[in-house]
C-alpha positions as CSV (number, residue, x, y, z in Angstrom):
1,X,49.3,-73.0,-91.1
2,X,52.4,-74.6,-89.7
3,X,54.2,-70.9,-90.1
4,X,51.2,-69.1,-88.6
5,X,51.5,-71.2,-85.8
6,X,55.4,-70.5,-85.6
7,X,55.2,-66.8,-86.1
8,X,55.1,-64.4,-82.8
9,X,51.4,-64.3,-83.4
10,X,50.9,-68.0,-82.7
11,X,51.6,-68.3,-79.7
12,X,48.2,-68.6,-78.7
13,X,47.1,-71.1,-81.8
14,X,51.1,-73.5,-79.8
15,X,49.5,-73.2,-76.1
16,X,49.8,-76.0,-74.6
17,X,50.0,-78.7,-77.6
18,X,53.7,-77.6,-79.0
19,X,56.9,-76.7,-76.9
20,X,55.0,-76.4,-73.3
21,X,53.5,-73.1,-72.3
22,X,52.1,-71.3,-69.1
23,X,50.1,-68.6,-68.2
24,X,50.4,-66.1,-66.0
25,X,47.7,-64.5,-64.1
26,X,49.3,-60.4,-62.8
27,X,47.5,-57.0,-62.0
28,X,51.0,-56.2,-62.4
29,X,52.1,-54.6,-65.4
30,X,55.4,-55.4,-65.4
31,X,54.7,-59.0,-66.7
32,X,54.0,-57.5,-70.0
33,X,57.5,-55.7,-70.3
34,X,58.5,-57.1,-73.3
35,X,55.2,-57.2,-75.3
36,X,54.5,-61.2,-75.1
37,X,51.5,-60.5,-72.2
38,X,47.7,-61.0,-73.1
39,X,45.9,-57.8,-71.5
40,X,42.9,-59.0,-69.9
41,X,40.3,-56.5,-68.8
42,X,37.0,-56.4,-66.7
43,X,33.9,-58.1,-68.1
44,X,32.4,-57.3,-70.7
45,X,28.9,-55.1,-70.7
46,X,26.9,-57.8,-71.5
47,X,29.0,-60.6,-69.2
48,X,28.3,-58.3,-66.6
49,X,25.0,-57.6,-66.7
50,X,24.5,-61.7,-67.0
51,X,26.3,-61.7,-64.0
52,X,25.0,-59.7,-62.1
53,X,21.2,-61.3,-62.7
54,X,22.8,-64.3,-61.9
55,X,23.3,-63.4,-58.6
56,X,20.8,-60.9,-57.7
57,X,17.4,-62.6,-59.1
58,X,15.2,-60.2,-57.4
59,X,16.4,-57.9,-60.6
60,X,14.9,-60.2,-63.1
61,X,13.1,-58.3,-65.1
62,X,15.3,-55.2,-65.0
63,X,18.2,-55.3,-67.3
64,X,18.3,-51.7,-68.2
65,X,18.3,-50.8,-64.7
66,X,21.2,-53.4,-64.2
67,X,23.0,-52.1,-67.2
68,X,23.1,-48.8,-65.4
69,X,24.7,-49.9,-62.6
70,X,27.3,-52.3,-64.7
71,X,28.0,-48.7,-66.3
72,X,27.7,-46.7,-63.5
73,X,31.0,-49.2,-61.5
74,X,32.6,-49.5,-65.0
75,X,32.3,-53.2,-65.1
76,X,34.5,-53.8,-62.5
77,X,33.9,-57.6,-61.1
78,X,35.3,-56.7,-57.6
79,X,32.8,-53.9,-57.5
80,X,30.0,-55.7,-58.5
81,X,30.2,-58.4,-56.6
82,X,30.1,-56.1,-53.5
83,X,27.2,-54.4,-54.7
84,X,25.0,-57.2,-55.3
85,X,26.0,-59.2,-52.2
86,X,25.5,-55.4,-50.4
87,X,21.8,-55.1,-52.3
88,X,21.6,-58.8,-51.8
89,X,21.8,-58.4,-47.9
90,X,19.8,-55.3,-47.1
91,X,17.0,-57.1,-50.0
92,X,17.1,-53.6,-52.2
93,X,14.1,-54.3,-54.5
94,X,16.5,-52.8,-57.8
95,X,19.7,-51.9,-59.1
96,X,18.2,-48.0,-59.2
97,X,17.8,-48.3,-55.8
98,X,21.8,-49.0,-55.0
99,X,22.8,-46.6,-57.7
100,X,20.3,-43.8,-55.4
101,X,22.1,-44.7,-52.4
102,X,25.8,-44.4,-54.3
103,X,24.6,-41.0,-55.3
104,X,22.7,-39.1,-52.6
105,X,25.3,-40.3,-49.8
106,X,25.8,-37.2,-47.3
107,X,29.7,-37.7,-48.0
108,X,28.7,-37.3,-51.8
109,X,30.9,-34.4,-52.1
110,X,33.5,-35.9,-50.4
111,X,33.7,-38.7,-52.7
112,X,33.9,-36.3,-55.3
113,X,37.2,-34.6,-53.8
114,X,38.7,-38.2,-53.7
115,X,37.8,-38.9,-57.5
116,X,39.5,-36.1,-58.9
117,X,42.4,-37.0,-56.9
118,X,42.3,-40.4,-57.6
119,X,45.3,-41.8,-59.7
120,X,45.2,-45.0,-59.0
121,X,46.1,-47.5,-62.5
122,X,45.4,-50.4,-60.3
123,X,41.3,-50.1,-59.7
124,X,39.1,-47.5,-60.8
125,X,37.3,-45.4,-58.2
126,X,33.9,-47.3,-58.7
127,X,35.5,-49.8,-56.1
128,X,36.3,-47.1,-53.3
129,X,32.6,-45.9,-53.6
130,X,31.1,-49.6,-53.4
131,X,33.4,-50.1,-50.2
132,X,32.6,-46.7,-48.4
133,X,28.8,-47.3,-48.9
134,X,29.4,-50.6,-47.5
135,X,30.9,-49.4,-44.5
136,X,28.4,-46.7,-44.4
137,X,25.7,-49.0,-44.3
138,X,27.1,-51.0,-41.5
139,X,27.7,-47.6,-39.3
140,X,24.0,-46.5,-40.3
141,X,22.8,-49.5,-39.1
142,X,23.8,-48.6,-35.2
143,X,23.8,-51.8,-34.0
144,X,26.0,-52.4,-31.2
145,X,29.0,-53.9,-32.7
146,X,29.1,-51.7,-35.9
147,X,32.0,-49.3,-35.0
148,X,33.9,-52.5,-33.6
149,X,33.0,-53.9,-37.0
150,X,34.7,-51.2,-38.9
151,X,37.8,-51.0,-36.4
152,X,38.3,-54.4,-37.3
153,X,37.9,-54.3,-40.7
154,X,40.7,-51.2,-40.5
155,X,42.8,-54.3,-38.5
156,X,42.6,-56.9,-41.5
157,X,43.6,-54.5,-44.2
158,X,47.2,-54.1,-42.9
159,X,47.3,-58.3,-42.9
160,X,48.2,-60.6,-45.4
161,X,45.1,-60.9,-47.5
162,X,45.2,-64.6,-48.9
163,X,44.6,-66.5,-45.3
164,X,43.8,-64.8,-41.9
165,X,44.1,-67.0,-39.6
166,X,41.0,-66.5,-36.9
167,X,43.6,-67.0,-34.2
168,X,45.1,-63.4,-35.0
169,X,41.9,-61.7,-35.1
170,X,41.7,-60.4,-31.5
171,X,39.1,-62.6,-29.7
172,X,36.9,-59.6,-28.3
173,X,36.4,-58.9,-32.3
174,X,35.6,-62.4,-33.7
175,X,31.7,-62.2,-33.4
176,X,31.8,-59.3,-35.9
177,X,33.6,-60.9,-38.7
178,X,29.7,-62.4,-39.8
179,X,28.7,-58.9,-40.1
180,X,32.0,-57.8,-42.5
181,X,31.2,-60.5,-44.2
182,X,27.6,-60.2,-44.8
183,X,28.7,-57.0,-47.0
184,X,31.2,-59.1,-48.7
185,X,34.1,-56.8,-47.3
186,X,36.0,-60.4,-45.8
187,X,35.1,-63.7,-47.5
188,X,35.4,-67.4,-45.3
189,X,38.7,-68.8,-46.4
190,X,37.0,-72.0,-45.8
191,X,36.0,-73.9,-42.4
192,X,38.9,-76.2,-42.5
193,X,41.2,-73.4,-42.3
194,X,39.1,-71.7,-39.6
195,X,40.3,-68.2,-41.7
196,X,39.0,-65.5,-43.3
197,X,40.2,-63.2,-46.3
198,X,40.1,-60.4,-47.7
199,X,40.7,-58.9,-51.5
200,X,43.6,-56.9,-51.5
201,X,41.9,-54.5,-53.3
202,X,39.6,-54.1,-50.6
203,X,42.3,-53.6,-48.0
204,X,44.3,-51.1,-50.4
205,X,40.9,-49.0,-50.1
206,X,40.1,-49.2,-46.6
207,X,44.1,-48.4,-45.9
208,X,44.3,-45.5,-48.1
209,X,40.5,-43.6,-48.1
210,X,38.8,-45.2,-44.9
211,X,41.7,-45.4,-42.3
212,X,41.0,-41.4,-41.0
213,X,43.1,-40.6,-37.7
214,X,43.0,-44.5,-36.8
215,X,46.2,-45.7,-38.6
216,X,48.7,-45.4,-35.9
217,X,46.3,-47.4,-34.0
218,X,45.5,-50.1,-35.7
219,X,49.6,-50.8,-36.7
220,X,49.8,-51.1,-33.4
221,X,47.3,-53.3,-32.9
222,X,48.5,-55.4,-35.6
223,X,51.8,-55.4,-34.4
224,X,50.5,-56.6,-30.3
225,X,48.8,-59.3,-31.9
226,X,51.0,-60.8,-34.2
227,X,53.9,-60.0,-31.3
228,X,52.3,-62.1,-28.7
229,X,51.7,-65.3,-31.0
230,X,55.9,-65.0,-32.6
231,X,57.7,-64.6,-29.1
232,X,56.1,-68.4,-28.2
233,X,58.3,-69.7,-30.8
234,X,60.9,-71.3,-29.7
235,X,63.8,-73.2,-31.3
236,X,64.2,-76.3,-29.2
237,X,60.1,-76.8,-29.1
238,X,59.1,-78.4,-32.7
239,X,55.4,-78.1,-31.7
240,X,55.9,-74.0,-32.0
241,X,57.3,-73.9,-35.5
242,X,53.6,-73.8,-36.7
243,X,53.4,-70.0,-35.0
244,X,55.9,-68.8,-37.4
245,X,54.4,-70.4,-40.7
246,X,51.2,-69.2,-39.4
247,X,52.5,-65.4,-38.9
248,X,55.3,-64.3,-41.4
249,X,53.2,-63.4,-43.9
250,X,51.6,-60.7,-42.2
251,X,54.7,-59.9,-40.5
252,X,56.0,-59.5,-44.1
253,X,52.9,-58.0,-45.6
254,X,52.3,-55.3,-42.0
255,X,55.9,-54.4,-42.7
256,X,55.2,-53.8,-46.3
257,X,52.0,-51.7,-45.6
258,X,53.9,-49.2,-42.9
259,X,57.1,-48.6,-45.0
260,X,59.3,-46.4,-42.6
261,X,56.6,-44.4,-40.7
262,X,56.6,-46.2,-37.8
263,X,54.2,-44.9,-35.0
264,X,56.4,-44.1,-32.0
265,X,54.1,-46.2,-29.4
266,X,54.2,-49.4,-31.3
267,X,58.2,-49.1,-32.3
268,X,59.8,-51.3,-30.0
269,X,57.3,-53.5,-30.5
270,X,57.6,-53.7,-34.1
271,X,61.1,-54.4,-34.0
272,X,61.2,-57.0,-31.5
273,X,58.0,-58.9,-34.1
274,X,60.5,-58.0,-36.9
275,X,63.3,-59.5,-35.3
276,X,61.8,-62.7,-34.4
277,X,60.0,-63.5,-37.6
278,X,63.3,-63.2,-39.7
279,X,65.2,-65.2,-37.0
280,X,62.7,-67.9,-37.5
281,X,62.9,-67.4,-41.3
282,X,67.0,-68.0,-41.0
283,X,67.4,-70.4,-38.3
284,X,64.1,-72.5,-38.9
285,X,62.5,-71.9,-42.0
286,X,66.0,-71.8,-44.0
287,X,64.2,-69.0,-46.0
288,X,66.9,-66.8,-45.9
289,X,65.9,-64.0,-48.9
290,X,62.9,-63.4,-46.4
291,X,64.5,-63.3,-43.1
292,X,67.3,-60.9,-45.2
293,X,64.4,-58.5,-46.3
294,X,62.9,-58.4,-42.7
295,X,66.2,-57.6,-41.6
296,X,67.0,-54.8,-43.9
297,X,63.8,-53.2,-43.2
298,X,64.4,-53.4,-39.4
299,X,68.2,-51.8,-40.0
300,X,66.8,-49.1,-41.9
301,X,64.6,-48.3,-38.7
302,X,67.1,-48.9,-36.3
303,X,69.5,-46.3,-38.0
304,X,66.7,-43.8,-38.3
305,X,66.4,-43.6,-34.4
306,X,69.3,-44.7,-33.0
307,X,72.1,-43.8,-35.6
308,X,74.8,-46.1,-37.3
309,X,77.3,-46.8,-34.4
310,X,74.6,-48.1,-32.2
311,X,74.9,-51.5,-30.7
312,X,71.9,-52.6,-31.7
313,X,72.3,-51.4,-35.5
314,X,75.5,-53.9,-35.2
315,X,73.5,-56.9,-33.8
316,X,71.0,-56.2,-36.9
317,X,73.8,-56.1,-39.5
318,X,75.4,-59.8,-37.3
319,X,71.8,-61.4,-38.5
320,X,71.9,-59.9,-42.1
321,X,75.0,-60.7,-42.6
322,X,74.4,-64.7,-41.5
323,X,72.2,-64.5,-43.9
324,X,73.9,-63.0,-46.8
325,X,76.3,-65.6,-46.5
326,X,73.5,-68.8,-46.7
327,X,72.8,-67.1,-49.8
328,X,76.4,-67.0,-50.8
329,X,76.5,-63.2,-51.1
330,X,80.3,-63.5,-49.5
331,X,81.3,-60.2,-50.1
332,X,78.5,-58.2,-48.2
333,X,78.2,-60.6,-45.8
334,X,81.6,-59.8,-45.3
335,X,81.2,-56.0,-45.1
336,X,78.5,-56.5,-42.8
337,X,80.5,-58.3,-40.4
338,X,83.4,-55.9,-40.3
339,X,80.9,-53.0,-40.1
340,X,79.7,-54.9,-36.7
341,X,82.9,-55.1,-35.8
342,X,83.6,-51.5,-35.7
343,X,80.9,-50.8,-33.5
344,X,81.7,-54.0,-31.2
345,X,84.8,-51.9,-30.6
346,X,83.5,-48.9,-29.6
347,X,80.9,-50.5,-27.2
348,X,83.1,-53.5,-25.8
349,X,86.6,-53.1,-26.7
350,X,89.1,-54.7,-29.0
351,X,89.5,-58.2,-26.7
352,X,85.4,-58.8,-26.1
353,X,84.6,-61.7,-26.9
354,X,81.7,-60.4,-29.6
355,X,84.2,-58.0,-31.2
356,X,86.7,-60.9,-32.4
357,X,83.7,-63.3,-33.4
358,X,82.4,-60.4,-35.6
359,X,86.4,-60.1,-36.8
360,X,86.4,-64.1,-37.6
361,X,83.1,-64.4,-39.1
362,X,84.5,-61.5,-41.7
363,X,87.4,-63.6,-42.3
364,X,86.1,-66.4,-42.8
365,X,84.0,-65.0,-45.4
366,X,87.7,-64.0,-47.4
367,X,88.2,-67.8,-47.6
């Protein structure tokens, strides 16, 4: 027994009563790069149809209807859950009854399209259907705040998913998070917090087959609300540092979710968010691989449209290269500094007083 539980294959039997072990929870596949990860998949057939009765107790009584439906989303939990709390909310006497509605949809044939081109690893399609007749249901419904409703569902998916603080949620939209989350599509990240959230999974779906012609706008919209909540920090007022805790994650996670397609109306905008999120990250938050990442992004933006020799390319690569140097990456802090320092040059002269700090900061960084 004692060289069973040495082996390779007793690692499970060892957790936690020999050496010390953790587990990792990941959708990512990478974890299990070297073989030691434990795939875990959906639920089971069975666990999900238990489930699902659990929760939807009208469908007593109809387990092979339920078992259909388990099938029919392939067991996925996100999926289901939506579904029931869905059937749940419009009171849908049986699971047949959702399944009818998943299937005779007047976009049916559209759905179809997007399954066969679906080649996504991270969720099966089941969970893009569940969503869209979510949404569907709250445009059928015409009520007066249902295409509000959907704009600002389209608003949340390019935040942070975790905690969404209601403060960020444009006020005029606030009434129509109870109807988002009466179909499950945002959850209450609990009243203390005065927050919502919102599976990532969810947001991937709404981002990537819901958006339409609407992305452009709601970046933007993301980007005016974050901006006007980061330009009240201020470094000599301890009382705004909250604003930047509160709003770098979605800086971070907006960022993420436009890559370098930057709508043209919201640019300047995005860079000046962009900018002041990673200052606060360097100069207050002393989280200086964040502020660096921020910073890289906004260079890679800046040199798109303006070109290298720009001054404000040189005032970007200044910041990055501060905070290079906090993380003791001397040498390309360096580079960056002489690289501002050509530029400095061009646009001041040789005696300005930015060009020769940018010369000593490179210096330094040789001692």
């Amino acid at each position: 027994e004692r060289q069973k539980m040495e082996g390779e294959e007793g690692g499970m039997y060892r957790f936690p009563f020999l050496d010390g072990r953790s587990i990792l929870t990941s959708r990512s596949s990478a974890w299990d790069a070297e073989g030691d990860g434990i795939g875990v998949g959906s639920f089971g057939e069975d666990e999900a149809v238990s489930w699902v009765l659990s929760r939807a107790k009208m469908w007593r009584g109809q387990e092979e209807g339920v078992r259909r439906l388990v099938k029919r989303l392939e067991c996925y939990p996100l999926a289901l859950r939506q579904a029931v709390d869905y059937s749940v909310s419009v009171k849908l006497l049986g699971p047949l009854d959702y399944l009818a509605e998943m299937d005779g949809g007047r976009e049916r044939d559209w759905l179809e399209k997007k399954r066969k081109k679906h080649d996504c690893s991270t969720y099966p399609f089941s969970i893009v259907e569940v969503v869209h007749l979510s949404v569907g249901k709250i445009i059928d419904a015409e009520q007066e705040d249902s295409v509000e409703a959907v704009r600002l569902l389209k608003f949340l998916s390019f935040l942070h998913h975790t905690e969404i603080p209601i403060d960020l949620v444009p006020e005029k939209w606030r009434l129509h998070l109870e109807l988002l989350q009466s179909q499950s599509l945002v959850m209450d990240a609990g009243v203390s917090k005065r927050a919502v959230k919102m599976h990532s999974i969810t947001q991937d779906v709404v981002r990537t087959q819901l958006m339409g012609h609407s992305k452009a706008e709601m970046i933007g919209l993301a980007a005016d609300q974050l901006w006007k909540w980061v330009r009240r920090i201020n470094v000599g007022k301890r009382a705004t540092f909250f604003i930047g805790w509160m709003c770098q994650s979605h800086v971070r996670r907006l960022v993420e979710n436009v890559g370098t397609a930057v709508p043209r109306a919201c640019l300047n905008t995005l860079l000046d968010l962009v900018d002041g999120t990673a200052s606060f990250l360097a100069t207050i938050g002393c989280q200086y691989a964040g502020a660096s990442s921020l910073y890289q992004w906004k260079l890679q933006i800046e040199v798109k449209h303006l070109g290298h020799d720009h001054v404000d390319v040189a005032k970007t690569q200044y910041n990055m290269a501060n905070a290079h140097r906090k993380m003791n990456k001397i040498e390309e802090a360096r580079r960056l500094f002489l690289r501002c320092a050509e530029v400095f040059v061009k646009v001041y002269g040789a005696q300005h007083s930015k060009t020769l700090d940018a010369q000593e900061q490179a210096a330094s960084c040789g001692n």
